[in-house]
C-alpha positions, 0 to 999 in steps of 0.5 A: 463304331468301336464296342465300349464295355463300362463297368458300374459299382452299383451296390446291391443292383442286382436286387433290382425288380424289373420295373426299376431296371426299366426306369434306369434304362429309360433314363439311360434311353432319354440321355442316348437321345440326347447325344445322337447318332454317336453312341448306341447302346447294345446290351448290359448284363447285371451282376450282384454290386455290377453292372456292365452295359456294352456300347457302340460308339465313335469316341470315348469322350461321348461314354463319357458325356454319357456317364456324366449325364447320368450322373454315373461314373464308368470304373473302367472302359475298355475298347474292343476291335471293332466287329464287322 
């Protein structure tokens, strides 16, 4: 699996508490079931208006589906080597 890095304009999110992080997760976990074995999430850090969540994936096309089926766009993504 390659490591994709998608960085999110999300205005204000790092006012968040953590009970409404825990919802966008769980929105974001809902949808990674529905993908499969494909895609994993590994990690995100939250900045003031960014968020930057870290993948692990076979393709791109499926952070992509991922992103759509959040109703979410990825600004930008950015393939790694893969980690061994």
């Amino acid at each position: 699996m390659k490591k994709y890095i998608i960085e999110r304009d999300i205005p204000k999110v790092g006012t968040l508490e953590r009970e409404q992080l825990r919802q966008a997760a769980a929105k974001s976990n809902k949808v990674l079931e529905q993908l499969g074995p494909d895609i994993q999430w590994s990690e995100s850090f939250i900045a003031a208006d960014k968020m930057f969540c870290v993948y692990l994936a076979n393709r791109r096309a499926v952070i992509r589906k991922h992103a759509e089926l959040r109703r979410l766009s990825g600004k930008q993504d950015h393939r790694n080597r893969q980690s061994n």
